[in-house]
C-alpha positions in Angstrom: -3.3 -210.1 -0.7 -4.9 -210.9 -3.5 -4.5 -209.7 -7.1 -7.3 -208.7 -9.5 -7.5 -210.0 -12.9 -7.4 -207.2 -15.5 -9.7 -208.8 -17.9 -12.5 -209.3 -15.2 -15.2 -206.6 -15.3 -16.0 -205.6 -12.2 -19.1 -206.4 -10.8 -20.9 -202.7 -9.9 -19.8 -201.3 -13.5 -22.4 -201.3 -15.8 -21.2 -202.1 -19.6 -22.3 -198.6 -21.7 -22.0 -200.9 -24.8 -25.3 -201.4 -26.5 -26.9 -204.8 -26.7 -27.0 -205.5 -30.2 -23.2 -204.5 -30.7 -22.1 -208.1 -30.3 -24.7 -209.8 -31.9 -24.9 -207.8 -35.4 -21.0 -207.4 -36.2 -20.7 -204.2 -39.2 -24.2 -202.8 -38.6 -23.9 -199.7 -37.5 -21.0 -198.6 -40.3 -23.5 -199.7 -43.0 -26.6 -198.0 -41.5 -24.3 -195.0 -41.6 -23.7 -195.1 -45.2 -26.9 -195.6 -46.0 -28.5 -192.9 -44.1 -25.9 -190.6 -46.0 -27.1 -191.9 -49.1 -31.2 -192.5 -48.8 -31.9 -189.3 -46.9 -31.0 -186.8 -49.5 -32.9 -189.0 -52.2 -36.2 -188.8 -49.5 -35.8 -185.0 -49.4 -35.2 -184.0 -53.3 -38.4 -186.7 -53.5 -40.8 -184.5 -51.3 -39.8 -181.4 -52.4 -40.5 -182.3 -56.0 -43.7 -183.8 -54.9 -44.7 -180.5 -53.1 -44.1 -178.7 -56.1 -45.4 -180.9 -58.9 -48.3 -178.8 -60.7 -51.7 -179.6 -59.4 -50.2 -179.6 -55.7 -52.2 -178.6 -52.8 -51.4 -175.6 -51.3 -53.1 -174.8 -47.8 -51.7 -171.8 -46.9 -52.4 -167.8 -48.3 -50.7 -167.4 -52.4 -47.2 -166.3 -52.2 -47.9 -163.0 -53.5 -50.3 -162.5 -50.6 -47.2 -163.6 -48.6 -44.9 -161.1 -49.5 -46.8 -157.9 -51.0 -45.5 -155.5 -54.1 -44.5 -152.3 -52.1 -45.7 -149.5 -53.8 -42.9 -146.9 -54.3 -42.9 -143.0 -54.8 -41.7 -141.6 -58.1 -39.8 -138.2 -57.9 -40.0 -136.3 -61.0 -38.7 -132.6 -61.7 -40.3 -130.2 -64.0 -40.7 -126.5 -64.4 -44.4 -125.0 -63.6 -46.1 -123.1 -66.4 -49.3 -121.8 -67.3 -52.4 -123.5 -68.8 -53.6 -120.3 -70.4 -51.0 -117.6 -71.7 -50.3 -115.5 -74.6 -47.2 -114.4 -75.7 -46.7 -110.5 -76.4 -44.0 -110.2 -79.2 -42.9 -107.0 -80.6 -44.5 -105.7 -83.4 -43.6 -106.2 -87.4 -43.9 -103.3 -89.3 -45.8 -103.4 -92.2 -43.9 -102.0 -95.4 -41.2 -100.9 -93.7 -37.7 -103.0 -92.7 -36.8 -101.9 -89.0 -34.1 -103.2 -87.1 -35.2 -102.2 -83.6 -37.8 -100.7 -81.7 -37.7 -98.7 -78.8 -39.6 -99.3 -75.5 -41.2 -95.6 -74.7 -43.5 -97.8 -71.6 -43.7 -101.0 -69.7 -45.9 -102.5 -67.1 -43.4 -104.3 -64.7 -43.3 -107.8 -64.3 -45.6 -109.7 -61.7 -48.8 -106.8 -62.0 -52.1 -108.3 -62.5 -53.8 -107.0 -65.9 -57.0 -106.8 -66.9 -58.1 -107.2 -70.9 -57.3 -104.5 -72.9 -55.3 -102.7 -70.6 -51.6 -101.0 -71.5 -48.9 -103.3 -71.7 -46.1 -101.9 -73.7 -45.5 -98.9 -76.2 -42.9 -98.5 -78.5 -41.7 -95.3 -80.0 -44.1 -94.2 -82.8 -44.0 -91.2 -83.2 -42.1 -91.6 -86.9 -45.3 -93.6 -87.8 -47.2 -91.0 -86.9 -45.6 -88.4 -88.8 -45.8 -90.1 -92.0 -49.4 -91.0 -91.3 -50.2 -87.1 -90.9 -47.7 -86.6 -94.6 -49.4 -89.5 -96.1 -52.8 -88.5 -95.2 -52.7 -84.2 -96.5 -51.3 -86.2 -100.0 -54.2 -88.6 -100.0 -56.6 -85.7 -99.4 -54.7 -83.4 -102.5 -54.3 -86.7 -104.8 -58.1 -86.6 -104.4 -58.8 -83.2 -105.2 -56.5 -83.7 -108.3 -58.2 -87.2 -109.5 -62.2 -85.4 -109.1 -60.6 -82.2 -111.3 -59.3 -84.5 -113.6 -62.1 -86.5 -114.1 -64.2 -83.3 -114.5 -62.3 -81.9 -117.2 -62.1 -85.2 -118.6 -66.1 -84.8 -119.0 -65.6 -81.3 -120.4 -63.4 -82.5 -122.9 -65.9 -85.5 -124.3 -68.5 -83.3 -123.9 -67.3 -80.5 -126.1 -65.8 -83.7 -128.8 -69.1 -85.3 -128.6 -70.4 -81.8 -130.0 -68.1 -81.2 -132.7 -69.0 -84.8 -134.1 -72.1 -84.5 -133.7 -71.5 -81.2 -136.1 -69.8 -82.7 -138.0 -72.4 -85.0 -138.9 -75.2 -82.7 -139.8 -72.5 -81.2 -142.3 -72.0 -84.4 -143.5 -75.9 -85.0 -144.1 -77.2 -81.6 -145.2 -73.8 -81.9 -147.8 -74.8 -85.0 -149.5 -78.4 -83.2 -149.9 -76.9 -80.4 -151.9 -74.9 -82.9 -154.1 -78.3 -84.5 -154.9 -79.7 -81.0 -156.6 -76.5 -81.1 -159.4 -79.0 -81.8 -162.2 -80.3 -78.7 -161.3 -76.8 -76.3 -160.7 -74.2 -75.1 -162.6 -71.0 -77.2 -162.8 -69.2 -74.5 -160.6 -72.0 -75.3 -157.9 -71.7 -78.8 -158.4 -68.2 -79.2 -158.0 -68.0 -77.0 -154.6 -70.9 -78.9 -153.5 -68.9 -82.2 -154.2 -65.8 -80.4 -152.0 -67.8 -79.3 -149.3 -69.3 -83.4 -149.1 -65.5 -84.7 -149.4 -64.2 -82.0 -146.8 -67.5 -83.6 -144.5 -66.6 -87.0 -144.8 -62.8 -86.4 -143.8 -64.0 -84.1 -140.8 -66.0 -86.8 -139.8 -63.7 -89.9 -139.7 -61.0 -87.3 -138.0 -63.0 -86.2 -135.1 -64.5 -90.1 -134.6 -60.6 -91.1 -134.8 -59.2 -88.6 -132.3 -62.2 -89.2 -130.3 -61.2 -92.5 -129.1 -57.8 -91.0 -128.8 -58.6 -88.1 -126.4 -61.0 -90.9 -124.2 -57.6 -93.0 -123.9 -55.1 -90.6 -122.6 -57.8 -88.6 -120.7 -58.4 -92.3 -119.0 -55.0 -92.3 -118.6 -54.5 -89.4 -117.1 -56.7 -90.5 -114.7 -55.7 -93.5 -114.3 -52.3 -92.5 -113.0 -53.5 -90.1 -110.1 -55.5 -92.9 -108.8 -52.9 -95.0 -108.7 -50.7 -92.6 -107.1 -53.9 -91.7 -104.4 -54.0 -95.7 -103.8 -50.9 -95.8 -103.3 -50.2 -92.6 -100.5 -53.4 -94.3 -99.2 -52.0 -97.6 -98.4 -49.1 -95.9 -97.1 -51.2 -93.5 -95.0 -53.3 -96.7 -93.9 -49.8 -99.0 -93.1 -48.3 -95.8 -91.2 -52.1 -96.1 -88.9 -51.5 -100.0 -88.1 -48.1 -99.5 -87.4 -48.6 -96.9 -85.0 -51.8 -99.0 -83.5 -49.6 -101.9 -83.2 -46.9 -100.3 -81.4 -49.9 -100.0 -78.2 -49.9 -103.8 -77.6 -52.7 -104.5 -74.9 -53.5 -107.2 -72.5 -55.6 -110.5 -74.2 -56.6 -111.6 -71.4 -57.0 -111.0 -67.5 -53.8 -112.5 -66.0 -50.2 -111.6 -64.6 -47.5 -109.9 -66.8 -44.3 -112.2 -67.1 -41.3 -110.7 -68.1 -39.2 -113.0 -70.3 -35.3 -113.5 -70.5 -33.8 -112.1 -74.3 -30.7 -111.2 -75.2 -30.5 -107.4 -75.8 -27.2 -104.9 -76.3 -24.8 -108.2 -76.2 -26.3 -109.2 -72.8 -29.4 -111.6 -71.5 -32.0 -110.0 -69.0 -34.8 -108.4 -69.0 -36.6 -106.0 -71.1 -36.7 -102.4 -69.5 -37.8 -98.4 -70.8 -35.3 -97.3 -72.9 -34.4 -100.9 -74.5 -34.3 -101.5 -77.7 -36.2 -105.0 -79.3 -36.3 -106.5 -82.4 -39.4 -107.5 -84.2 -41.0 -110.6 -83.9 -39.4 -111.2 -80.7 -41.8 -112.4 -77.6 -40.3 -110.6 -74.6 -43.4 -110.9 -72.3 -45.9 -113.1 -71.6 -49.4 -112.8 -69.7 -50.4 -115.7 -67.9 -54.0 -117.1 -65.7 -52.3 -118.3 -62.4 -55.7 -119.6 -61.8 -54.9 -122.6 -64.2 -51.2 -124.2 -63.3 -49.7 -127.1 -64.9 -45.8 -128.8 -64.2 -44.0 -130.0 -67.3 -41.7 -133.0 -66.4 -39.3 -135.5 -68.1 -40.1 -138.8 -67.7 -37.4 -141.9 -68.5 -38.9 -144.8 -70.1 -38.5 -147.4 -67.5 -40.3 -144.6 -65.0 -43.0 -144.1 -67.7 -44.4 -147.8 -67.3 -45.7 -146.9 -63.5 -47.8 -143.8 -64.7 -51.8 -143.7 -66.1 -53.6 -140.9 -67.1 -55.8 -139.4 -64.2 -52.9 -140.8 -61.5 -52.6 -138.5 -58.8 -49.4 -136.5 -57.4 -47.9 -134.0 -55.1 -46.2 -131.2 -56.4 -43.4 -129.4 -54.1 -42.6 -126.1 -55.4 -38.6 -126.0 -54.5 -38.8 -122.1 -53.6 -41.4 -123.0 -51.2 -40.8 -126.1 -49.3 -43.9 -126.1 -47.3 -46.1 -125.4 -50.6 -47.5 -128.7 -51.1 -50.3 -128.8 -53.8 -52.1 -131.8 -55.6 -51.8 -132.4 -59.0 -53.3 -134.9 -61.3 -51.4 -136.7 -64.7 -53.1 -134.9 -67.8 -51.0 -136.7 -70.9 -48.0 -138.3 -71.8 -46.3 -137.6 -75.5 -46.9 -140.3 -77.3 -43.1 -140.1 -78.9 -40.1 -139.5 -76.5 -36.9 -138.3 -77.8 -33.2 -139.4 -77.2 -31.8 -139.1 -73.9 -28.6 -137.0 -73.1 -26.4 -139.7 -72.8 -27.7 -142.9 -74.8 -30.3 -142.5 -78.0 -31.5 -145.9 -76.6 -32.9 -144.2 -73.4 -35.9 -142.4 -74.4 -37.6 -139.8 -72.5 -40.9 -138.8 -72.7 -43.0 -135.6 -71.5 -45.5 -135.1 -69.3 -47.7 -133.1 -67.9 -49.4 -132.5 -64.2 -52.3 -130.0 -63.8 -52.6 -128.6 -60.0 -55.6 -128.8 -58.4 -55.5 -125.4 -56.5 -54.1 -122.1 -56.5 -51.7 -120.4 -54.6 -50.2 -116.6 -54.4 -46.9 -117.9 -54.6 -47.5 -120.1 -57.5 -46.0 -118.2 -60.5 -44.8 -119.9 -63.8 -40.6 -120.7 -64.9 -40.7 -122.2 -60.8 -38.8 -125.5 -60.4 -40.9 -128.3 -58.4 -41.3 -131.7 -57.7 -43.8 -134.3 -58.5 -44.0 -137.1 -56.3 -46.0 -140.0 -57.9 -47.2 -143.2 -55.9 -46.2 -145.8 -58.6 -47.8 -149.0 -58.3 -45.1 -150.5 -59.8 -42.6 -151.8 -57.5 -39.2 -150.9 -57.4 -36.0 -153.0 -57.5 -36.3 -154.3 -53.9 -39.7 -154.9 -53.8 -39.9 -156.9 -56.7 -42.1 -160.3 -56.4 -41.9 -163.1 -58.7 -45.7 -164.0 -59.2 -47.5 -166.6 -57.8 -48.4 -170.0 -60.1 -51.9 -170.9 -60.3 -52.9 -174.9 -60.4 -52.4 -176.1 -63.5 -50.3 -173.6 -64.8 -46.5 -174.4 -65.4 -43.8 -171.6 -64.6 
């Protein structure tokens, strides 16, 4: 038997051990290293070439490649009324009043038409002391024409007496002129009797001027007193027409929220209101608008004319259209941060509804075209432009 030789290959074995293995002794650890070294290098170098300014680009912009999303902008608001008029309580005129008392009211939510009832206070003290003021007018009168008449009565009957006194005056100096001719007896009464004409004379000119004074005087002071009463009379009329306060304008009657007798709530008959406050208002409902906050970063996606949808939160399926009307031009300081501005805006809706009333909360949604966080895209560069 014979005995193989380790070392011998066998003949139907085929060597895996490539060709070149022998023949190039350390090849195959060096073109290791270098492919770990060169092939990175060949990389960065056509990546750098690819995006070297000026470099073709075949395919669609990356922008077109991944598109802003639009995203929808919730805002919350209150809805109000484009045309309204506030009703306030009435301010007496010449009088100080602490509270006026509510004789009628038309309840909140009836539709008014211009000039119609709304409320009526108690008047009937106005009234009265118009009715006073007025029989003391009409007796202040009576007592200013008889004054004044027998202020005429009195000139008259002065302007007489001077007039008298100066024919005594004249036909006394034309005695005193015939003293050549009298006695001295004569001539010395006819010099008395052209003194005692003089002094008559100068006396009834003097107290003339003084009777036109006080008579004007006299007269005078009833007309003051008559102006006065009728001032009165005429404040006492306004205040009792002012106390009737109706409609301005065809629209609903909207009850508003004061505090009255230590408590907050409604106006009612029977309640008392202080003047000057506005404790109803009438609105159009034809003409609806949506008042919302708006933060600063949100106030960068909104235009002027941008359209909406308004969601009134009492009525989930009332969806109406709306359409941006202004922005304020100067926000104020937000509730937690005075860096965080916030701005006001309002929506008009287009339409009408029965169940659109004012003081409703509701929600604007706004399609943005700014995108939101996620959908951010850094923009594309143009050739030629750098980054």
């Amino acid at each position: 038997m014979t005995v193989a030789d380790p070392t011998e290959t066998p003949p139907d074995v085929v060597s895996e051990r490539p060709p070149w293995k022998g023949r190039f002794p350390g090849f195959s650890n060096k073109f290791a290293v270098f492919s770990a070294i060169l092939l990175p290098l060949f990389v960065g170098l056509a990546l750098l070439i690819a995006r070297r300014p000026g470099a073709s680009h075949n395919g669609p912009p990356l922008s077109a490649q991944r598109p802003a999303a639009a995203r929808t902008l919730r805002l919350k608001g209150t809805t109000e009324a484009i045309e309204s008029r506030a009703i306030l309580a009435p301010v007496l005129s010449g009088k100080q009043v602490g509270s006026l008392t509510i004789t009628k009211l038309v309840p909140s939510g009836i539709r008014v038409k211009r000039g119609d009832l709304l409320v009526e206070f108690d008047r009937q003290a106005q009234v009265r002391e118009f009715l006073d003021k007025q029989a003391e007018y009409d007796k202040l009168v009576g007592q200013v024409s008889e004054q004044q008449a027998k202020e005429n009565a009195v000139r008259a009957k002065d302007e007489t007496e001077l007039h008298q006194a100066g024919s005594d005056l004249r036909n006394a100096e034309l005695e005193i002129k015939k003293a050549e001719l009298m006695s001295r007896i004569d001539v010395e009464k006819a010099q008395l009797s052209l003194d005692q004409a003089k002094a008559t004379l100068a006396q009834l000119k003097e107290t003339f001027d003084l009777k036109r004074n006080a008579g004007q005087a006299a007269t005078r002071i009833l007309e003051i007193q008559r102006d006065r009463t009728r001032r009165i009379m005429q404040n006492a009329q306004t205040n009792a027409e002012s106390m009737q306060i109706r409609a301005p304008l065809d629209g609903v009657v909207v009850l508003n929220t004061i505090w009255k007798n230590g408590r907050i709530g409604e106006v009612q008959e029977g309640d008392q209101v202080r003047p000057g406050v506005p404790f109803m208002r009438v609105v159009n409902p034809s003409g609806m608008q949506v008042q919302v906050p708006v933060n600063q970063q949100d106030l960068l996606g909104l235009q002027i004319g941008q359209t909406a949808q308004v969601r009134i939160d009492a009525y989930p399926e009332l969806v109406l259209p709306a359409k941006l009307e202004q922005v304020a031009p100067v926000g104020r300081g937000g509730d937690f941060s005075a860096k965080v501005r916030t701005f006001s805006a309002i929506f008009s809706i287009q339409g009408s509804d029965a169940k659109l009333m004012p003081d409703l909360s509701a929600a604007v949604d706004v399609l943005s075209d700014m995108p939101g966080p996620a959908a951010s895209v850094r923009p594309s560069t143009r050739p030629g432009t750098r980054e």
